[in-house]
C-alpha positions as semicolon CSV with decimal commas, in nm:
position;residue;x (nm);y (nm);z (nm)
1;X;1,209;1,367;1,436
2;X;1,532;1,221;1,551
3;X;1,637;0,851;1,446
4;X;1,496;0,698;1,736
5;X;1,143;0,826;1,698
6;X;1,162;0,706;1,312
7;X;1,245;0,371;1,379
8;X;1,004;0,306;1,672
9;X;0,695;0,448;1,456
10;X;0,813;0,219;1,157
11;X;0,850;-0,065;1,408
12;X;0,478;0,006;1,568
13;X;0,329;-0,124;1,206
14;X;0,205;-0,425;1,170
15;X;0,445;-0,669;1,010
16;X;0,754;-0,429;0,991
17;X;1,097;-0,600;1,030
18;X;1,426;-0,393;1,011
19;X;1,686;-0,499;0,844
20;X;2,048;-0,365;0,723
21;X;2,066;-0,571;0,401
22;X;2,306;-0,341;0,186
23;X;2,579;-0,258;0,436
24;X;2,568;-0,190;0,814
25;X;2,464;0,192;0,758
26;X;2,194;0,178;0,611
27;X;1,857;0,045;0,791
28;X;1,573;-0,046;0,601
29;X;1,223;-0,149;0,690
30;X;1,017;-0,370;0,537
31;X;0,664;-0,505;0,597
32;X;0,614;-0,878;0,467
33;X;0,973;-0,793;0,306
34;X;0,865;-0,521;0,076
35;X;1,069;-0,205;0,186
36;X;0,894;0,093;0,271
37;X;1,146;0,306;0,460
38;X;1,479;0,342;0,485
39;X;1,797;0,603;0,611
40;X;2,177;0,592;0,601
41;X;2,301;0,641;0,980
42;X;2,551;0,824;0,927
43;X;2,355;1,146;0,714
44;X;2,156;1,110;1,051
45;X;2,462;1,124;1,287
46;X;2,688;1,409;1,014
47;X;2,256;1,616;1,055
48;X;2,193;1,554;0,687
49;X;1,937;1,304;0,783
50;X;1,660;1,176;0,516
51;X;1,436;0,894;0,473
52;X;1,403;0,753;0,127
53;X;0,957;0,676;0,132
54;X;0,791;0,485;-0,147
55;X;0,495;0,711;-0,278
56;X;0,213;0,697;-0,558
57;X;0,417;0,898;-0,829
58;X;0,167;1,203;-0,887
59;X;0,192;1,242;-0,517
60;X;0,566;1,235;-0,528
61;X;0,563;1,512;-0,741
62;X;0,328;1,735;-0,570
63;X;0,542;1,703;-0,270
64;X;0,880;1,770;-0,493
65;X;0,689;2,121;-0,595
66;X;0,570;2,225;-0,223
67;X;0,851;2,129;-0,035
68;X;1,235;2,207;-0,086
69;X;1,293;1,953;0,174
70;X;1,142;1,610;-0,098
71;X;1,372;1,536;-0,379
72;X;1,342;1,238;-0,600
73;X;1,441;0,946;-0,449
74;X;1,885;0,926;-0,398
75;X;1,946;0,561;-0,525
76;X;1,560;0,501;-0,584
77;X;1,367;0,488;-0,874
78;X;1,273;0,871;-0,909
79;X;0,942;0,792;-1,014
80;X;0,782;0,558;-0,717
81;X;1,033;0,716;-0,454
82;X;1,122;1,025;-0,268
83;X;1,418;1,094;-0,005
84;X;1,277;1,323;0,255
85;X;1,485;1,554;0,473
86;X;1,385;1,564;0,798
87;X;1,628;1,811;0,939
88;X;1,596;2,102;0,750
89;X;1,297;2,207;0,944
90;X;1,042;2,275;0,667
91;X;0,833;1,970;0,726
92;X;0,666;1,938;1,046
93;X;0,671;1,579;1,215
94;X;0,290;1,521;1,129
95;X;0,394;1,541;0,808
96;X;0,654;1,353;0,801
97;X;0,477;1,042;0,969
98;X;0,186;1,095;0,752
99;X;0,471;1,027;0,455
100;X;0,553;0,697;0,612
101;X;0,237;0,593;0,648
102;X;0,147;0,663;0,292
103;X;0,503;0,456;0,191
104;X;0,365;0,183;0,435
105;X;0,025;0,176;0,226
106;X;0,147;0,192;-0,105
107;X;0,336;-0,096;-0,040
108;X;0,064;-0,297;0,148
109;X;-0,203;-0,232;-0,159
110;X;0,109;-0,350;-0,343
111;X;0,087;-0,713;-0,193
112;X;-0,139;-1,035;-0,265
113;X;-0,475;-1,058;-0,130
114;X;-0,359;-1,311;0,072
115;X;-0,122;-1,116;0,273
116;X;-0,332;-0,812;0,317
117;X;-0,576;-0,998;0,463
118;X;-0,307;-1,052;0,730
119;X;-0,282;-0,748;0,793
């Protein structure tokens, strides 16, 4: 997955906006401005590219034990995030969209009835 393909799947979801809120590296997306995804541009450009995902915590550490390539979230709260490398060429690209979807849902079950129903 290259940084092109990772932002057009985020930006196929419903709601997603992208947004560059902490400096003008790192892109985030959010959906009804709850982040669920985001990657520093330059790790992607220097091939030490990751994406930091939101995911349910025993999940998270599941992952952590399978995969070399899922650490605890950099900058995140370790517990409800995980930075995935997606260059190392461990996890296949079904995996890895299957990892944003699950950030996307987490964060959609995370939001009023009201907005889900938008959704």
């Amino acid at each position: 997955m290259n940084i092109e393909d990772f932002r057009n799947y985020c930006m196929k979801k419903k709601k997603v906006t992208e947004h560059f809120p902490f400096d003008n590296d790192t892109l985030v997306f959010k959906v009804c401005d709850k982040m669920f995804a985001l990657a520093s541009l330059k790790r992607w450009e220097n091939g030490e590219a990751f994406i930091n995902l939101k995911c349910d915590p025993e999940y998270a550490q599941e992952l952590r034990a399978e995969y070399h390539s899922i650490k605890p979230g950099y900058h995140m709260h370790k517990k409800l995030w995980n930075s995935v490398y997606v260059l190392t060429g461990e996890l296949s690209p079904t995996l890895i969209t299957e990892l944003i979807d699950h950030s996307y849902g987490m964060v959609i079950r995370g939001l009023p009835k009201k907005l889900r129903a938008q959704l």
